[in-house]
GUDREN-521358 format. One record per residue (C-alpha): x, y, z; residue number from 1; residue in three letters. Coordinates in nm, 4 decimals. Example, Ala and Ser with C-alpha at 12.3 -4.5 7.8 and 13.67 -1.06 7.14 Angstrom:
2
{site {1.2300 -0.4500 0.7800} 1 "ALA"};
{site {1.3670 -0.1060 0.7140} 2 "SER"};
This chain:
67
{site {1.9886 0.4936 0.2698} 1 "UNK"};
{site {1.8753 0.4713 -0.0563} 2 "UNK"};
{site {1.8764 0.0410 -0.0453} 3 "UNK"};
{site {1.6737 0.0831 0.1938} 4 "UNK"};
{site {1.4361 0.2574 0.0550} 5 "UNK"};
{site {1.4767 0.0469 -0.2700} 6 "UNK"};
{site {1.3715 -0.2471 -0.0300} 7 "UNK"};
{site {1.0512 -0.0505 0.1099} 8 "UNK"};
{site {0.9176 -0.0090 -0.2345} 9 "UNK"};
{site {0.8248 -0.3595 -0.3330} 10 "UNK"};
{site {0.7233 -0.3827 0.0246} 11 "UNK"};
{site {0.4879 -0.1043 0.0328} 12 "UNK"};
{site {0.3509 -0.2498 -0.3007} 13 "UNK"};
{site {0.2643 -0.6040 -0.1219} 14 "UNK"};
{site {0.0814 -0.4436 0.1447} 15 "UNK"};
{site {-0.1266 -0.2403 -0.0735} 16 "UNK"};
{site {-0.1740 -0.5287 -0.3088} 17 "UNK"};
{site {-0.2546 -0.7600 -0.0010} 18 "UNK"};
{site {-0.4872 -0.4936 0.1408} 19 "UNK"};
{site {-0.7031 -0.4570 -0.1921} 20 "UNK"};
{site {-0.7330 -0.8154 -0.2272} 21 "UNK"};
{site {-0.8826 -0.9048 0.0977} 22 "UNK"};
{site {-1.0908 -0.5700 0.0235} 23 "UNK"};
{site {-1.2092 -0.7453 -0.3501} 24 "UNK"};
{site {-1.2650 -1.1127 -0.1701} 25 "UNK"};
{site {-1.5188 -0.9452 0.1223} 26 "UNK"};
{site {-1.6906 -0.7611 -0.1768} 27 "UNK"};
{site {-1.7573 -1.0023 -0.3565} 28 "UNK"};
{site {-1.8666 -1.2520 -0.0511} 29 "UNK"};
{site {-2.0542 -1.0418 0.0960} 30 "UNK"};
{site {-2.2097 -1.0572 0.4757} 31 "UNK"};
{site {-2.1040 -0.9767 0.7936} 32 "UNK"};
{site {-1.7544 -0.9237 0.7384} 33 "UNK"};
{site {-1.7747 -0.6858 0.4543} 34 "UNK"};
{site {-2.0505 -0.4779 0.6059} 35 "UNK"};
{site {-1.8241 -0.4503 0.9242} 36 "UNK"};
{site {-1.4688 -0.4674 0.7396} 37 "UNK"};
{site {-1.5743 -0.3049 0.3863} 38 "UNK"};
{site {-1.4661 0.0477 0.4832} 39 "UNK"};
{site {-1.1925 0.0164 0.7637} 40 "UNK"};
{site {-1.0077 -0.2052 0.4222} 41 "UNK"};
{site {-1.0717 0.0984 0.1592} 42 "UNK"};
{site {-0.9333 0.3154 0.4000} 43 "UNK"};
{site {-0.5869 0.0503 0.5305} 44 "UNK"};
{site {-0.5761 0.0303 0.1779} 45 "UNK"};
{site {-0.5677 0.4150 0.0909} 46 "UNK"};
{site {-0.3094 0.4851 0.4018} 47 "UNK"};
{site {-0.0726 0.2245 0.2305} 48 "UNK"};
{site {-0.0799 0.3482 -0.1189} 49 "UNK"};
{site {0.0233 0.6993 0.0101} 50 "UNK"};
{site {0.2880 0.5590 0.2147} 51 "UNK"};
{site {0.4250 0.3353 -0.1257} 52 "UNK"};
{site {0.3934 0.6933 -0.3106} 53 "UNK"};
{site {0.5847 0.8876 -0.0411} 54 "UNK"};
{site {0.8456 0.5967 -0.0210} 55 "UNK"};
{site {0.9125 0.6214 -0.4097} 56 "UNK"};
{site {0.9137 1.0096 -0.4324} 57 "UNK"};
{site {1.2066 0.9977 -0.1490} 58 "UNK"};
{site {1.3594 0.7448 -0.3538} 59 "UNK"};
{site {1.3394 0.9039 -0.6715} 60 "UNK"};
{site {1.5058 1.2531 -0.4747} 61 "UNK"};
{site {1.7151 1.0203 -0.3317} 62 "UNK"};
{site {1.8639 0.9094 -0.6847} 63 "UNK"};
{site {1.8268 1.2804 -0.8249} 64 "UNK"};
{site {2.0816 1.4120 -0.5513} 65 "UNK"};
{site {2.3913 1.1269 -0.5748} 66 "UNK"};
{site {2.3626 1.1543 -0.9389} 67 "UNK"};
């Protein structure tokens, strides 16, 4: 279970890097896209980050409780 989990991290980290970058590029161009997009992004972007913290807190008990 727990190299699984170990794969979800890097994962969750892509997504949430992915997310904030498209959320930086429509910032900075401006537009129709980031006055439709701007705040649906902030929030993707805040969902994934929790997710990638709750993935690496159930690794990290994960690795507490076999060692």
């Amino acid at each position: 279970m727990s190299g699984f989990v170990y794969f979800l991290i890097p994962l969750g980290l892509a997504a949430t890097a992915a997310i904030l970058g498209v959320g930086i590029y429509s910032f900075v161009r401006g537009g129709a896209f980031a006055k439709e997009h701007s705040n649906k992004l902030m929030r993707l972007r805040v969902i994934a980050q929790a997710i990638t913290i709750a993935i690496i807190m159930l690794f990290l008990w994960l690795a507490g409780r076999s060692g």
